[in-house]
N, C-alpha and C positions, 0 to 999 in steps of 0.2 A: 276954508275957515279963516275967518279975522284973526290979526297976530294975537290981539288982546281977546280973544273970545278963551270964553271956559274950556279945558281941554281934559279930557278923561285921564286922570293919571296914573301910570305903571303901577300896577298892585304891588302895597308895600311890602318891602323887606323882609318886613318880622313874618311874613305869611309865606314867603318860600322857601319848600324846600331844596338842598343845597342840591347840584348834581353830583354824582360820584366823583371824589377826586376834586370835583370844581366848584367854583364858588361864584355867586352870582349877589354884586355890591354896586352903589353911585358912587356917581364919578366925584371929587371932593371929599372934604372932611379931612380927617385926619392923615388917609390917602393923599392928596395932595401936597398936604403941608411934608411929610415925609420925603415923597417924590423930588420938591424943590431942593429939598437941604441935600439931595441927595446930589442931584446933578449940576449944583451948585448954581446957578445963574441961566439967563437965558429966558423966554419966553415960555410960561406955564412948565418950566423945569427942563425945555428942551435948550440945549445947548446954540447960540447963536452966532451967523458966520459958517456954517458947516452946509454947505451946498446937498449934501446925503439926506439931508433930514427936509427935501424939499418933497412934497406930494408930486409923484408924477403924472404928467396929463391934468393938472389939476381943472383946468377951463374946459376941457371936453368932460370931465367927469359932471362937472357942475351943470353941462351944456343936455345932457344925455339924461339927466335925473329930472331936470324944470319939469317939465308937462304931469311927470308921475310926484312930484313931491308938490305940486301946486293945487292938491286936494284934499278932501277932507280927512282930517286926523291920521295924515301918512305917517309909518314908520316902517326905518330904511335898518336893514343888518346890515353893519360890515361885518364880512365873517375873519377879517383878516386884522386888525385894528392898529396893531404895531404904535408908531407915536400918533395917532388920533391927528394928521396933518389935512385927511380928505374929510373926516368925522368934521374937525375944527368947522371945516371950509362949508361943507353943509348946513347944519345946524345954525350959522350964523345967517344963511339967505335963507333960513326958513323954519322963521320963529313959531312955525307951530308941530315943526317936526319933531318925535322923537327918535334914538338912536338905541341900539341894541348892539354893542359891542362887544365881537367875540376873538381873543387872542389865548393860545394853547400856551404863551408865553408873559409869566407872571412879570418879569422886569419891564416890559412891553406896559402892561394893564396897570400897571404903577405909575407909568412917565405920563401916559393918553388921559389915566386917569384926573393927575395933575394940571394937564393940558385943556382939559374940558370941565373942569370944576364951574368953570363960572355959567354953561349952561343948565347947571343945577339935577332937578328932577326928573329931565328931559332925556336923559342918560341912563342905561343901565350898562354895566360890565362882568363878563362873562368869562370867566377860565373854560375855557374848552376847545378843543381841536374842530375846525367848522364842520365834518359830518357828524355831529351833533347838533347842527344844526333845527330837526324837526323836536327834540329833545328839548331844546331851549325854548323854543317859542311854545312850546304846550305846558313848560314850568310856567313860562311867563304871563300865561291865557292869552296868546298874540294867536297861535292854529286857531282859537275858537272864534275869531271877529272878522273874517273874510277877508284875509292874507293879509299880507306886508305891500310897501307902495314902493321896496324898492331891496335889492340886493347888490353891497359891493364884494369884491373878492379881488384883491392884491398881492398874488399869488411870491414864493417865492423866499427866499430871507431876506430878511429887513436892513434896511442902514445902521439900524440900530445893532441888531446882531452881528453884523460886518466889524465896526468899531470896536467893538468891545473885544480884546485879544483872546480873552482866555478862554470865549466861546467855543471859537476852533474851528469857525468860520472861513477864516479868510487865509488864503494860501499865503499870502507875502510876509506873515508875521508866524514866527514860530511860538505855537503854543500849544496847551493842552488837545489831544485829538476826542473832540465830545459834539460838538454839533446838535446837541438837544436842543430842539427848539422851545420846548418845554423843560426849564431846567429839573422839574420833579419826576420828568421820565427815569428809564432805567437803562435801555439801551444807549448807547455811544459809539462813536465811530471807532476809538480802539477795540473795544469788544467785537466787532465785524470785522474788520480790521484782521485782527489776531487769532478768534475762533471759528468766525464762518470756512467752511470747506472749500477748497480751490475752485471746483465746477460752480460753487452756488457765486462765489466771489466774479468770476468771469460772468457768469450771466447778468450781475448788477452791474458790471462797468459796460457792459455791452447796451443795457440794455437802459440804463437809467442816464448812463454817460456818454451814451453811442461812443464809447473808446473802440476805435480800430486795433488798437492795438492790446486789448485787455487780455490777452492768452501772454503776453509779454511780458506783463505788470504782475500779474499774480504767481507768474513764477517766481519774479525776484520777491515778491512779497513772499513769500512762503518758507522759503529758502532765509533771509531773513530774520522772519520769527520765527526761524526754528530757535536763530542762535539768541536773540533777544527780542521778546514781543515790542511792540511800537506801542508808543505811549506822547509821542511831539509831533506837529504837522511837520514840522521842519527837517526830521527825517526823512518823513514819507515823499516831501518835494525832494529831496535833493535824488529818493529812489526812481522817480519819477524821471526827472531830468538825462537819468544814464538808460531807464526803460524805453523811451520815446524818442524815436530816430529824430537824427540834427535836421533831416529835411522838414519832417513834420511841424519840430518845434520852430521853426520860420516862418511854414504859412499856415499854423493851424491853433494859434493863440499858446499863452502859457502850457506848458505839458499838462501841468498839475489839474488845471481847470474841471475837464471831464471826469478825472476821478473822484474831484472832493466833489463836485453834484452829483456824483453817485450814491458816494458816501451820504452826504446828506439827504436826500430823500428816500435811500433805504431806512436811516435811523429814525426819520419823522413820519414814515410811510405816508410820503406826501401823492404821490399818484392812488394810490386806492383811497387817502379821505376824498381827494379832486371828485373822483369816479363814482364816490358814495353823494358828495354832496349836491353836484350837478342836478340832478331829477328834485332832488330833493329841495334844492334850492327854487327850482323852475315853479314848483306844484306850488310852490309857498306864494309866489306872487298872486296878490289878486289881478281881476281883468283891467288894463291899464299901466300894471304895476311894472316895471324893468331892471332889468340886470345888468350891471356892468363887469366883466372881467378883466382885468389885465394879469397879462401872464410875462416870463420872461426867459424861456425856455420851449424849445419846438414838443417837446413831449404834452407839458400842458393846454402848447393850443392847440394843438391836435386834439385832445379830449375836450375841451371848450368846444372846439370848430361842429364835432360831432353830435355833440349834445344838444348844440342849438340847430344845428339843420335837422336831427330827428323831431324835434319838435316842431320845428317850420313849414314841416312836408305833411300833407292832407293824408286823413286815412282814411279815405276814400278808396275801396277798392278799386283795379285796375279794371277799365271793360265799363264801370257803373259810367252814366253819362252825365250825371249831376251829382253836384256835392250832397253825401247824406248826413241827416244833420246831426251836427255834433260829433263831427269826422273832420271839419274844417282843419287848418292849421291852429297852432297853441301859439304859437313866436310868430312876431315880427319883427326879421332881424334890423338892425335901426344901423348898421354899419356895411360897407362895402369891404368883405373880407377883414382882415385883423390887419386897424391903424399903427401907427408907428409915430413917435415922436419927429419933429422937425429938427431940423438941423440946429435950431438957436439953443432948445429949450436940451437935445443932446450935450451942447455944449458947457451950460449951465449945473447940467443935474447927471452928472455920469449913469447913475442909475435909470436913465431915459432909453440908455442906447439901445436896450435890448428889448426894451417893451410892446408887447402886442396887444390892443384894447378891440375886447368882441363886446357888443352890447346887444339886448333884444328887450322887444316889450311883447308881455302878455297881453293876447287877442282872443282866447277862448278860456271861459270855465273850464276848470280841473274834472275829472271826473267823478 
């Protein structure tokens, strides 16, 4: 479609209803103007000079969407939206795109929101945790018009969440232990923390934080709260530091690390939305349309890596000697295994170093 050509416009506002819990508004307006005063300066309200708030992979992302966002009346989910830096970047090389923005974190949909004002009506903004996903595009009559041309997913906690102390995010500053990625959730990392049961505690640092040493950690953690429950990260690293042997803590990064990613995706049940939204996300695509993932942890590209080769593999029974139809593959994976950022763009964008980007493009109707 022509940039200037007429474009079908997101059914208005006043005609949706809201999701449970979530709320579905454009980017702009009063929003915005909020947003600015809030974060005081900087570009569209984001803070400027701060290398964290850079989009990662940004030119592979742009490079991986062209063919599917270069058609008719494409529109792209991000299910992850954070400061709207990949949204930005999108939207602007493709004025007839629009964008459907989905963050589980209101401070997140306030700053993006600000950020992206000036692409107007082209935007919508979404409170909700992305396996909600199929939820949202049937509020939004997007399931009724033969998919979406493009899904992003930027897995992970934000720069934005890292910064902010009192999150409880980030191991090196002592603060409150909360980790809500959604601040209107209810669970927090002290309540796990303090009231989960030793066995259930051990099988999250095992299993979310691959901690080797989580039968170690939970002892002293228990022992502990008996005498005072935990309520500071800065506690629980210094427990950290005497649980996790001096060899380990040499060649096995900060001690604290694999606990607080435990902790964290137990409180956000980040691996079972992943696991819900995958399929969910895949079917969404029309034929053409492709996915980008980046993840920043072996747990979720492993479920990524899964997701996409079940769909890239023929189901074609074994023994049949031609493909039967409509058995073909659903993906075409568009990457050689999960890329990695280069060495310049590491050096740049700390939050690069850990990144792994899976992409695939839809080759067959859904069923």
């Amino acid at each position: 479609m022509d940039a200037g050509a007429a474009r079908p416009p997101f059914r208005s506002l006043s005609t949706l209803a809201h999701l449970p819990r979530r709320q579905v508004r454009r980017a702009g307006g009063d929003l915005a103007a909020s947003a600015v005063a809030r974060e005081g300066g900087g570009v569209f309200g984001v803070p400027e000079n701060n290398p964290r708030h850079v989009p990662v992979l940004l030119e592979r992302v742009l490079e991986l969407f062209e063919p599917a966002l270069a058609t008719k009346d494409p529109v792209l989910v991000d299910t992850t939206l954070g400061l709207g830096g990949h949204a930005d970047a999108l939207l602007s090389a493709h004025p007839s795109l629009r964008l459907v923005g989905l963050d589980r974190d209101t401070n997140a949909l306030d700053r993006s929101g600000a950020r992206l004002a000036h692409h107007g009506d082209r935007v919508r903004l979404v409170h909700a945790v992305y396996d909600e996903l199929p939820d949202v595009l049937t509020r939004l009559g997007i399931a009724r018009k033969g998919g979406v041309a493009g899904v992003l997913m930027d897995l992970g906690v934000s720069s934005m969440q890292l910064d902010v102390a009192e999150r409880g995010f980030a191991y090196s500053k002592d603060s409150p232990l909360d980790m809500r990625m959604d601040p209107t959730a209810e669970l927090t990392a002290a309540e796990v923390l303090n009231t989960y049961p030793p066995g259930e505690l051990v099988r999250i640092l095992r299993e979310y934080g691959e901690e080797r040493f989580a039968k170690r950690v939970v002892e002293r953690v228990v022992k502990a709260r008996a005498d005072t429950p935990f309520t500071t990260s800065g506690r629980l690293v210094e427990l950290l530091y005497e649980a996790v042997p001096a060899a380990s803590r040499r060649t096995g990064g900060h001690p604290a690390k694999r606990t607080f990613q435990a902790l964290r995706i137990e409180v956000n049940g980040e691996l079972d939305a992943l696991r819900a939204v995958l399929p969910a996300a895949l079917t969404a695509l029309r034929v053409g349309g492709r996915i980008v993932v980046e993840s920043y942890q072996s747990l979720e590209d492993r479920l990524v890596k899964q997701a996409f080769a079940g769909m890239a593999k023929s189901r074609t029974p074994e023994g049949v000697p031609m493909e039967l139809p409509g058995h073909g593959p659903a993906l075409r994976l568009l990457t050689r295994g999960a890329e990695q950022a280069d060495e310049h763009e590491k050096e740049h964008n700390p939050r690069a170093a850990s990144v792994r980007l899976r992409a695939a493009e839809r080759i067959l109707e859904a069923d």
